[in-house]
N, C-alpha and C positions, 0 to 999 in steps of 0.2 A: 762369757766371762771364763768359762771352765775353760776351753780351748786356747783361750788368751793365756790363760794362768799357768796348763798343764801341757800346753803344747801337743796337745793330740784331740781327737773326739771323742766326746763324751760316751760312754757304753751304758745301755737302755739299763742295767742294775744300778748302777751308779743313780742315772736320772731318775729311778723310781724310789732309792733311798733321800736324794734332794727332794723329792716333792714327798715323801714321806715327812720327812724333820718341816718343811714347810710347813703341812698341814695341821703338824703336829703345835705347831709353836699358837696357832692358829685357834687351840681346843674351845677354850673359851666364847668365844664368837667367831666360829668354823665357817670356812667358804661353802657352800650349800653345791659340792660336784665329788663325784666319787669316780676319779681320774681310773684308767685304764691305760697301760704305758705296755707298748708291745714295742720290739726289734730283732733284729740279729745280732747275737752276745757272740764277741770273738771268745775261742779255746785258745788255750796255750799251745794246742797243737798250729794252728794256722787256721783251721777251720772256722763255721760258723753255727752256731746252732739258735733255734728261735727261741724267745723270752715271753712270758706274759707276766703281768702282775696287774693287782687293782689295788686299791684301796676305799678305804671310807673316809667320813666326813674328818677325823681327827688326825687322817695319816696310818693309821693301821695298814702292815703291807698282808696281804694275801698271794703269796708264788705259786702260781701251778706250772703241770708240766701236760695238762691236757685243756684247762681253759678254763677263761676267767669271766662273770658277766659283773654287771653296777647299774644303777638307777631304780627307778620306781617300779619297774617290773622284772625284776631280778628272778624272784622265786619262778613268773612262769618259764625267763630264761632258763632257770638252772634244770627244769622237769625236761622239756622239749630236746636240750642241748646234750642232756645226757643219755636219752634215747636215741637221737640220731651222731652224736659224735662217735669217729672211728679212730684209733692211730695212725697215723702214717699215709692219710689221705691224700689222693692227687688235689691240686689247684682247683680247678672243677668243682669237685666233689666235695672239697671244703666250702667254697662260696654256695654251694647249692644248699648243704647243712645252715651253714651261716643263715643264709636269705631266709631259711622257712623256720629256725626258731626265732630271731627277728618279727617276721611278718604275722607270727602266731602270737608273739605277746604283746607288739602293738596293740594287733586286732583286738586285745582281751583289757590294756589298760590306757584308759583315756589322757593320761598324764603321759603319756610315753611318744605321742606325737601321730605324725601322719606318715612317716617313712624312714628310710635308714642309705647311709653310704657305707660301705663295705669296702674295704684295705684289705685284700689279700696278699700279706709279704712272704715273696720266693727268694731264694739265693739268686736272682736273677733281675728282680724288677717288684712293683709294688702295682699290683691291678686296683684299681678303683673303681667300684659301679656303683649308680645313686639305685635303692629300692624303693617304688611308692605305696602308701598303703590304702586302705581305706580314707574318704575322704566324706565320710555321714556323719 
């Protein structure tokens, strides 16, 4: 609808302020997901730079400029993720950071499932790899 209406693509700030006001409208009997909206935000220069954002159950946005986690094992996300996060890491290096705080707080909360896919976006392409975890 947005690209019908505005004649262009939608930019991942924009779609994470929509699904903010969504969620929001929502407070009262809240959709039970704490969305994570990641892309590449065009500059007014030409370029492109990466987005993250999350939110909670009511639409609350959270922006960062180093990274975002959500779900039922967030806090071990957040211990793990900010011991191994660097700036400005290669492709690689990031999925490999990703994979093991991932695979470390599954391993720690049983609501969190049995494995994870991982979207790694470059100015170039969007890698995807499925990770499995423990299965006891």
């Amino acid at each position: 609808m947005y690209t019908i209406k505005e004649e262009r693509e939608i930019e991942p700030q924009t779609f994470a302020q929509l699904v903010s006001s969504t969620l929001y409208e929502r407070r009262f009997g809240p959709y039970f997901i704490e969305p994570v909206i990641a892309g590449m935000q065009r500059l007014p220069s030409g370029g492109y730079e990466p987005f993250i954002a999350a939110t909670d159950l009511i639409g609350c946005l959270n922006f960062a400029k180093d990274f975002v986690v959500a779900g039922t094992a967030s806090e071990k996300l957040f211990g793990v993720a900010e011991g191994l996060w660097e700036p400005d890491m290669e492709a690689d290096d990031l999925f490999e950071t990703i994979s093991q705080t991932l695979l470390n707080a599954v391993d720690r909360d049983a609501f969190s499932g049995w494995g994870a896919v991982v979207h790694v976006i470059t100015k170039d392409k969007v890698v995807t790899r499925t990770l499995k975890g423990r299965m006891d």
